[in-house]
Backbone as XML, in Angstrom:
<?xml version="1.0"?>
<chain id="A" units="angstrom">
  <residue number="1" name="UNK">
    <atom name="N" x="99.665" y="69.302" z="65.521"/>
    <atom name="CA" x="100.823" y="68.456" z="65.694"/>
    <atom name="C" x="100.856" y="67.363" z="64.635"/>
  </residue>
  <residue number="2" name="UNK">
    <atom name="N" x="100.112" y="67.672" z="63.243"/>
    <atom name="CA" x="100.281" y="66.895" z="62.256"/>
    <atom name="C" x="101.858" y="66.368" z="61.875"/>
  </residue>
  <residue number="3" name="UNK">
    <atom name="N" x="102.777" y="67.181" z="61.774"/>
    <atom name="CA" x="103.862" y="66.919" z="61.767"/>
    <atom name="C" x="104.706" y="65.992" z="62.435"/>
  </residue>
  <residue number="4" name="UNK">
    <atom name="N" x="104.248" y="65.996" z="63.866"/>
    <atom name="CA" x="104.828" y="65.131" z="64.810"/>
    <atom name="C" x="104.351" y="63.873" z="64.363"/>
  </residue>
  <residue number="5" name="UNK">
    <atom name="N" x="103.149" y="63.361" z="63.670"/>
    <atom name="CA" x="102.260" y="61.759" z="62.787"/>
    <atom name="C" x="103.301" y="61.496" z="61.718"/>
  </residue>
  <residue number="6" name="UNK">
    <atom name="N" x="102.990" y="62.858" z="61.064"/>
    <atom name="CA" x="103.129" y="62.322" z="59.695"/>
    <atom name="C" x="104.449" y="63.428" z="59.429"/>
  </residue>
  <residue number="7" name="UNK">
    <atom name="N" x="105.439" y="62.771" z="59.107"/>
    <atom name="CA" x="107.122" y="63.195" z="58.802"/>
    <atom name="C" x="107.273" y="63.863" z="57.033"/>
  </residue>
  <residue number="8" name="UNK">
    <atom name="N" x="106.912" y="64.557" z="57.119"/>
    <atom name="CA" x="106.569" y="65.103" z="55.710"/>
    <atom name="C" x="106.781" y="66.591" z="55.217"/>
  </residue>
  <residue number="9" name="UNK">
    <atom name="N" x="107.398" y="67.414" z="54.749"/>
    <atom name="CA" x="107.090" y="68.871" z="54.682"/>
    <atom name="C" x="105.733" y="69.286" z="54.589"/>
  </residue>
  <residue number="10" name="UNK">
    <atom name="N" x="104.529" y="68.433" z="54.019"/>
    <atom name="CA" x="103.598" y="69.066" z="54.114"/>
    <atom name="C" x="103.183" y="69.218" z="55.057"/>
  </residue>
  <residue number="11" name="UNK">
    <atom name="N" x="103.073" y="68.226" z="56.082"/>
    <atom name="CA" x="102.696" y="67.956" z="57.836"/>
    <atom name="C" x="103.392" y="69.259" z="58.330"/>
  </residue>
  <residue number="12" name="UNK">
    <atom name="N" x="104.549" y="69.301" z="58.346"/>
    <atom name="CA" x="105.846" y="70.547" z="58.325"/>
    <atom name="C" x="105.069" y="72.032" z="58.492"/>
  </residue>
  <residue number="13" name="UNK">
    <atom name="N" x="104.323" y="71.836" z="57.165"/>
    <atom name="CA" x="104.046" y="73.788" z="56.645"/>
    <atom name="C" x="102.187" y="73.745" z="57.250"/>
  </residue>
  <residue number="14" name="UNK">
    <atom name="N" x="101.743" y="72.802" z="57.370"/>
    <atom name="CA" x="100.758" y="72.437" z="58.148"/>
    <atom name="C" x="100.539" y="72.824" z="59.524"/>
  </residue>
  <residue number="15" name="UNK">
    <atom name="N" x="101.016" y="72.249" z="60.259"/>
    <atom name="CA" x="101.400" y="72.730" z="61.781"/>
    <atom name="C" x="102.069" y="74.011" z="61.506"/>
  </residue>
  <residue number="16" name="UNK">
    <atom name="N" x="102.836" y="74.811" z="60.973"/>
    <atom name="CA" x="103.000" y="76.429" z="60.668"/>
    <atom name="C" x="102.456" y="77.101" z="60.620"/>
  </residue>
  <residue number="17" name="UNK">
    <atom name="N" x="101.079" y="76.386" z="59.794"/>
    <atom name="CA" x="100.363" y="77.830" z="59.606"/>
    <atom name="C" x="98.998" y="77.392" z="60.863"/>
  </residue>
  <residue number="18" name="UNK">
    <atom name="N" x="98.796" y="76.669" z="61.079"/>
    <atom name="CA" x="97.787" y="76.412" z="62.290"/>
    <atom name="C" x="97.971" y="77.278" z="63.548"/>
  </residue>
  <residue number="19" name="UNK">
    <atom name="N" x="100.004" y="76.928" z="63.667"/>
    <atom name="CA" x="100.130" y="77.953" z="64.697"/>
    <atom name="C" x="100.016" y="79.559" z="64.520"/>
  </residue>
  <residue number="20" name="UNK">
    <atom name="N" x="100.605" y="79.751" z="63.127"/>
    <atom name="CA" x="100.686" y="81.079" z="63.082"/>
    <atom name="C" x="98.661" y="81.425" z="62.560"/>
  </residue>
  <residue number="21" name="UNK">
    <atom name="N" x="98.119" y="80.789" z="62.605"/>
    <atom name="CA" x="96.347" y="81.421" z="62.661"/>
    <atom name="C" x="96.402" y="81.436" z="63.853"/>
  </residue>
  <residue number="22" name="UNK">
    <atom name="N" x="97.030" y="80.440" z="64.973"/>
    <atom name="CA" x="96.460" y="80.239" z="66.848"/>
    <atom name="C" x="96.964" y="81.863" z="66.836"/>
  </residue>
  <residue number="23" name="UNK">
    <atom name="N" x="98.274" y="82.111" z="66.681"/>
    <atom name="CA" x="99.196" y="83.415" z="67.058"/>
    <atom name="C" x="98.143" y="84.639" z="66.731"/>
  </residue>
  <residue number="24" name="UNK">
    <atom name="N" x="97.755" y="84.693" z="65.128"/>
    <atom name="CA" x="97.309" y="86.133" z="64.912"/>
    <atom name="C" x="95.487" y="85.662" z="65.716"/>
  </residue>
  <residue number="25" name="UNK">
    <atom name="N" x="95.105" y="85.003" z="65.610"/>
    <atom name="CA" x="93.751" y="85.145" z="66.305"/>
    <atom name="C" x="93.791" y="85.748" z="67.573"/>
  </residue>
  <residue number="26" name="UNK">
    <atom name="N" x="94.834" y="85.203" z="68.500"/>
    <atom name="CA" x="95.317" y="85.982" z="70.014"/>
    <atom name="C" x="95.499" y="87.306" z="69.554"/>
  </residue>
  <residue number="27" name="UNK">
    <atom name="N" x="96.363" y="87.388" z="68.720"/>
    <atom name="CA" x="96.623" y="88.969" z="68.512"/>
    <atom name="C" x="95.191" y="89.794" z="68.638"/>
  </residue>
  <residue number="28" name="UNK">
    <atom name="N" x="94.111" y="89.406" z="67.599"/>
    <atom name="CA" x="93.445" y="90.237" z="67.171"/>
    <atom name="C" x="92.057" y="90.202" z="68.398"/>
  </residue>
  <residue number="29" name="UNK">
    <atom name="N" x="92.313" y="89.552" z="69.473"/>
    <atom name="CA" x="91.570" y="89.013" z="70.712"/>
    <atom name="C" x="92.082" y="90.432" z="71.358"/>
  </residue>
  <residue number="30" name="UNK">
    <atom name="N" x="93.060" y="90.301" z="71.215"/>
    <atom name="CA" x="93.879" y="91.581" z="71.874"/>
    <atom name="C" x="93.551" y="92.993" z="71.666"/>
  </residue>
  <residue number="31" name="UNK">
    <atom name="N" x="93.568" y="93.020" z="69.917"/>
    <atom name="CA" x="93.318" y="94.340" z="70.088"/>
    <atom name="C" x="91.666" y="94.757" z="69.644"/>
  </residue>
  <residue number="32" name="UNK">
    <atom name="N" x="90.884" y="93.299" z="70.198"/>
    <atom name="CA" x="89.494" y="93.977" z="70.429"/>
    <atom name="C" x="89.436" y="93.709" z="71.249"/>
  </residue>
  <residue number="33" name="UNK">
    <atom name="N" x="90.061" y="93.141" z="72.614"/>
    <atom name="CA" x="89.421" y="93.964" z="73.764"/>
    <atom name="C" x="90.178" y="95.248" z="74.330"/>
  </residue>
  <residue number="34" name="UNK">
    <atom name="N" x="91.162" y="95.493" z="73.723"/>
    <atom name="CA" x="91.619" y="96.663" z="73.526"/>
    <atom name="C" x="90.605" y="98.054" z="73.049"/>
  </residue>
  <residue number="35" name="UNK">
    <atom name="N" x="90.202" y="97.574" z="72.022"/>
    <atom name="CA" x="89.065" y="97.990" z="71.320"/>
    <atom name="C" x="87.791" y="98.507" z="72.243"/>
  </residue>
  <residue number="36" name="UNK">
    <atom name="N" x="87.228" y="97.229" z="73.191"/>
    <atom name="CA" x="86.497" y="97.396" z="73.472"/>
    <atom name="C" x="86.421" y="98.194" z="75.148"/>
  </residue>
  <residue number="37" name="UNK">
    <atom name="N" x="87.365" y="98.009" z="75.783"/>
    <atom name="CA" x="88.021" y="98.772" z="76.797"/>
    <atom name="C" x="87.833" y="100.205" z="76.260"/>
  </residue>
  <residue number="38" name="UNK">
    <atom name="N" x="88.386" y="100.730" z="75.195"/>
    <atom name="CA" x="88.079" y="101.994" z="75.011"/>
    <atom name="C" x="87.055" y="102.726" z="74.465"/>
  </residue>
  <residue number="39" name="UNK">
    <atom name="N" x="86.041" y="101.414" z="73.954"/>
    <atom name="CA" x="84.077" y="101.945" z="73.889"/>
    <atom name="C" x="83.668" y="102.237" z="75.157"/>
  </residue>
  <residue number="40" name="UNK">
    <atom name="N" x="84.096" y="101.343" z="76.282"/>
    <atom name="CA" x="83.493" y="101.426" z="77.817"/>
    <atom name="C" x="83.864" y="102.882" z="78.152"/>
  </residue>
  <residue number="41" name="UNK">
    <atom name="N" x="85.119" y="103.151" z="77.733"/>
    <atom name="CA" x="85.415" y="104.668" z="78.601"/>
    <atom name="C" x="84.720" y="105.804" z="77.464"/>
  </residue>
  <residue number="42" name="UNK">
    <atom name="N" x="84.948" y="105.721" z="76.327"/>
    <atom name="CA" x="83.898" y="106.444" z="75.572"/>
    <atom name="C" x="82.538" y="107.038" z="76.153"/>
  </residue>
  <residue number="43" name="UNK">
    <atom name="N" x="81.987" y="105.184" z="76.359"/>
    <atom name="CA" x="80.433" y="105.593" z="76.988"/>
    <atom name="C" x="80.457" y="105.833" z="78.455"/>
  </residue>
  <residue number="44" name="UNK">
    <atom name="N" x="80.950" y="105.493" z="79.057"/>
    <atom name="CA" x="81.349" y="106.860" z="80.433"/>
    <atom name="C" x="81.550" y="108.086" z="80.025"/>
  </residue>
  <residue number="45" name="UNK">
    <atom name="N" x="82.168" y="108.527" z="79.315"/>
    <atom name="CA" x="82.433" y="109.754" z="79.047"/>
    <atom name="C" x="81.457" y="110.395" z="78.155"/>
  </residue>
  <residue number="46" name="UNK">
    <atom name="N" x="80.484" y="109.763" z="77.770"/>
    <atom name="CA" x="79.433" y="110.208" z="77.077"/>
    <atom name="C" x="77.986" y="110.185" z="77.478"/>
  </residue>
  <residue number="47" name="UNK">
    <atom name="N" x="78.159" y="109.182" z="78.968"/>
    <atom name="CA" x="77.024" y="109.484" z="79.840"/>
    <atom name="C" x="77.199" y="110.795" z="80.637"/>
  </residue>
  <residue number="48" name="UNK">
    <atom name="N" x="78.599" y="111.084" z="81.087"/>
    <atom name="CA" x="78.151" y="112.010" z="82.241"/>
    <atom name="C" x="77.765" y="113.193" z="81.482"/>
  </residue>
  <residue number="49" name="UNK">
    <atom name="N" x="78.681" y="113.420" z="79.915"/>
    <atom name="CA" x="77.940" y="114.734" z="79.692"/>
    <atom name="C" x="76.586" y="114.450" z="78.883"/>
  </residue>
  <residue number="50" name="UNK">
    <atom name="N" x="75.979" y="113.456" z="78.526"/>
    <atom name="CA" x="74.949" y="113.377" z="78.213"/>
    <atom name="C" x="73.745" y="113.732" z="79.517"/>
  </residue>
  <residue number="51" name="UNK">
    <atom name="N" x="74.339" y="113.367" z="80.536"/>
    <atom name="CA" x="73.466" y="114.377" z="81.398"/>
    <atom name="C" x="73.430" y="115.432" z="81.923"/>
  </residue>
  <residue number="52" name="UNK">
    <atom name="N" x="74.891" y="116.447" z="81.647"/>
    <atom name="CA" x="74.963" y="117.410" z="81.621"/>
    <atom name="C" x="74.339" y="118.166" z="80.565"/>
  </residue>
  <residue number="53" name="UNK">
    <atom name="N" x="74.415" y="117.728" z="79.069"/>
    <atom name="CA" x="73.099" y="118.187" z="77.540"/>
    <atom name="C" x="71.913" y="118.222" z="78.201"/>
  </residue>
  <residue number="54" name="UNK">
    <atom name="N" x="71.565" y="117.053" z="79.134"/>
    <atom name="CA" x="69.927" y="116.905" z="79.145"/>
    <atom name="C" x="69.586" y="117.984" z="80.108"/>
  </residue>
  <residue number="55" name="UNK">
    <atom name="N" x="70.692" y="118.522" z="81.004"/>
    <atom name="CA" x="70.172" y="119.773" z="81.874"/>
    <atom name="C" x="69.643" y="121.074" z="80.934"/>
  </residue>
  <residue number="56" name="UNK">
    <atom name="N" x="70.965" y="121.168" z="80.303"/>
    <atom name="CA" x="70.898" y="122.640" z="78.812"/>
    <atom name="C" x="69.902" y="122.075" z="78.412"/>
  </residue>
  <residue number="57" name="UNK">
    <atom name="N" x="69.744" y="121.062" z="77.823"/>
    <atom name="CA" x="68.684" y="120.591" z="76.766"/>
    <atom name="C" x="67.185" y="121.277" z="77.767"/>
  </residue>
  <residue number="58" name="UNK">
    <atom name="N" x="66.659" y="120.735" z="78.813"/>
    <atom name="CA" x="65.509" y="121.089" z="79.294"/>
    <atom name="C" x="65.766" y="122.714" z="79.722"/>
  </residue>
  <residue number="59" name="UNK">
    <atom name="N" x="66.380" y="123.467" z="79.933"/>
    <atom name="CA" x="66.732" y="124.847" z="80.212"/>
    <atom name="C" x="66.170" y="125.517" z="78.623"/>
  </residue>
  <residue number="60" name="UNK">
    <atom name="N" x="66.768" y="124.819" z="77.629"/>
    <atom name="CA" x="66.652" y="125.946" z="76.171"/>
    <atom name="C" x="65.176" y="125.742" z="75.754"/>
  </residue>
  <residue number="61" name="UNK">
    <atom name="N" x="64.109" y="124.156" z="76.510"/>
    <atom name="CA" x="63.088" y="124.260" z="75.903"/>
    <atom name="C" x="62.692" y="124.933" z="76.851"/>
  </residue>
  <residue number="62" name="UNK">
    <atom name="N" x="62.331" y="125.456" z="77.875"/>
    <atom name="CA" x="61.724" y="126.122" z="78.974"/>
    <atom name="C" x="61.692" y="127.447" z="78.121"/>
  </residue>
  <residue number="63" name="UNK">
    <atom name="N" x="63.267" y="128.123" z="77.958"/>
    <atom name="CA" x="63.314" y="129.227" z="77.462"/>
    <atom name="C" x="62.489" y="129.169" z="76.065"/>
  </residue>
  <residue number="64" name="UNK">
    <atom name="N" x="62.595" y="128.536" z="75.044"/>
    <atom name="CA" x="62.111" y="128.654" z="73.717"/>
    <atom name="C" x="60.609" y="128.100" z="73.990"/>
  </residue>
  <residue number="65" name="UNK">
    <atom name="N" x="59.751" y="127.821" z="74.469"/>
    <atom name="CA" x="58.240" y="127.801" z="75.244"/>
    <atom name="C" x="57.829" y="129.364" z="75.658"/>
  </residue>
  <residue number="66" name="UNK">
    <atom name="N" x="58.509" y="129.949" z="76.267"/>
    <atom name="CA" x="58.391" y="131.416" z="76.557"/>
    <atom name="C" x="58.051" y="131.890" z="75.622"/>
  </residue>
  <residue number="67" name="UNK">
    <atom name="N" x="56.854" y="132.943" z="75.512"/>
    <atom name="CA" x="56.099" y="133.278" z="74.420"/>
    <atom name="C" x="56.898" y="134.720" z="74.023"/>
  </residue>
  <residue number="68" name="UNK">
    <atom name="N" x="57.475" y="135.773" z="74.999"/>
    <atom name="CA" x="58.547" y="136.598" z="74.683"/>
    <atom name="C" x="59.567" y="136.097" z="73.671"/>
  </residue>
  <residue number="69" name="UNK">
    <atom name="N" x="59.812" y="135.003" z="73.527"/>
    <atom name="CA" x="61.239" y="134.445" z="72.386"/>
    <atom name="C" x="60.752" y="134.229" z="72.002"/>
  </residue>
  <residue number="70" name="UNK">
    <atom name="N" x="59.324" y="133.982" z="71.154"/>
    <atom name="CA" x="58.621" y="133.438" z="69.919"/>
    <atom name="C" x="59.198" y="134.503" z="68.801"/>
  </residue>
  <residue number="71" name="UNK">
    <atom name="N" x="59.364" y="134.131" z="67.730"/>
    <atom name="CA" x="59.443" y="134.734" z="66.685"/>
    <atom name="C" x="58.646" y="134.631" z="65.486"/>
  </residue>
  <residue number="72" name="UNK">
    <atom name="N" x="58.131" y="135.490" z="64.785"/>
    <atom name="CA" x="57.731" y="134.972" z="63.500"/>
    <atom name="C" x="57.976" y="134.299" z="62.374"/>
  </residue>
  <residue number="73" name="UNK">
    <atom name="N" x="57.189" y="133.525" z="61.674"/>
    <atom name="CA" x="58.105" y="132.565" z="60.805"/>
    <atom name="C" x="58.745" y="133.743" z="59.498"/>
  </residue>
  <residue number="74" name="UNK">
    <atom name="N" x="59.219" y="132.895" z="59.320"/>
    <atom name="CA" x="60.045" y="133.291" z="58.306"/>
    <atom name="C" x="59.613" y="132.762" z="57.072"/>
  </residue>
  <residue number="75" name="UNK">
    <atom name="N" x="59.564" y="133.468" z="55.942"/>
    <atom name="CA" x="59.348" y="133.410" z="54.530"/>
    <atom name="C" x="58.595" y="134.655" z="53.944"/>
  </residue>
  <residue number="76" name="UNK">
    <atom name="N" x="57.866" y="134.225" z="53.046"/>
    <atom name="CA" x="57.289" y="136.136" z="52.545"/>
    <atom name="C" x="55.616" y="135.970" z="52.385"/>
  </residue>
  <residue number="77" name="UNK">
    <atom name="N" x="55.581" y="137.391" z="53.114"/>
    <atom name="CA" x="54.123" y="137.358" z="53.682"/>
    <atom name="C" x="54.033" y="138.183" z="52.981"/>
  </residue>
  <residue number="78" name="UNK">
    <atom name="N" x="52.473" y="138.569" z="52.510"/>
    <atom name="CA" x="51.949" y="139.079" z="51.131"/>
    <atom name="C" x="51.579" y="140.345" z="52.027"/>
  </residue>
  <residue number="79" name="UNK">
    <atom name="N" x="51.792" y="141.919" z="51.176"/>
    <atom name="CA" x="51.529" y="142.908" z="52.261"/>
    <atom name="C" x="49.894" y="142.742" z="51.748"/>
  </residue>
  <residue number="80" name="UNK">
    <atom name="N" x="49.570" y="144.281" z="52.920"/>
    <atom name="CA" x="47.521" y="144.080" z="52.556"/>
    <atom name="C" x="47.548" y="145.137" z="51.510"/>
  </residue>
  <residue number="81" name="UNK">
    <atom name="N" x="46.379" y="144.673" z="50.612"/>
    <atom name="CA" x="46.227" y="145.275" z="49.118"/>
    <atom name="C" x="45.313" y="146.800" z="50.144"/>
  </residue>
  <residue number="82" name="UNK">
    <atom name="N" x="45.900" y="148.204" z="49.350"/>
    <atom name="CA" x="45.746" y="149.252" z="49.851"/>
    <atom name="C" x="43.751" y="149.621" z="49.986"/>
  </residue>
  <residue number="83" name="UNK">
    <atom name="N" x="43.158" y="150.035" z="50.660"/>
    <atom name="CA" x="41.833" y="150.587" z="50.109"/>
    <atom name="C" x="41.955" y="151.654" z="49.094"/>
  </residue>
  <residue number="84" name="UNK">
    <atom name="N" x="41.231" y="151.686" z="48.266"/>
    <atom name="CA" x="40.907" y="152.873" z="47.184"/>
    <atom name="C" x="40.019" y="153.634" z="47.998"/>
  </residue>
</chain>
């Protein structure tokens, strides 16, 4: 309320832009909790199936522990040199 003291255009463009920083700061209050409203439902939505993964998840190591699904590694194995 510089303006309302001091009668001046600068006082004038002073109080303008003070308000218009009060204005966009609300704004941007806005659209982070906007923002942040939609991390909360994110991470709801990323807990329940994160515990639905951790079911699969412990199911595929059970299965891949099973010595039937073992496989051999992979790369190149030297054959055996023949007897003479």
């Amino acid at each position: 309320m510089l303006a309302s003291v001091l009668n001046s255009p600068t006082a004038v463009e002073a109080s303008i832009v003070v308000v218009r920083a009060f204005v966009k700061m609300r704004a941007m209050l806005e659209l982070h909790q906007d923002l942040a409203d939609r991390v909360e439902e994110l991470e709801k939505v990323t807990d329940y199936h994160g515990q639905k993964f951790g079911a699969v998840s412990a199911l595929l190591g059970e299965i891949m522990s099973d010595p039937k699904y073992l496989k051999r590694k992979i790369g190149f194995v030297e054959a055996k040199k023949k007897k003479k």
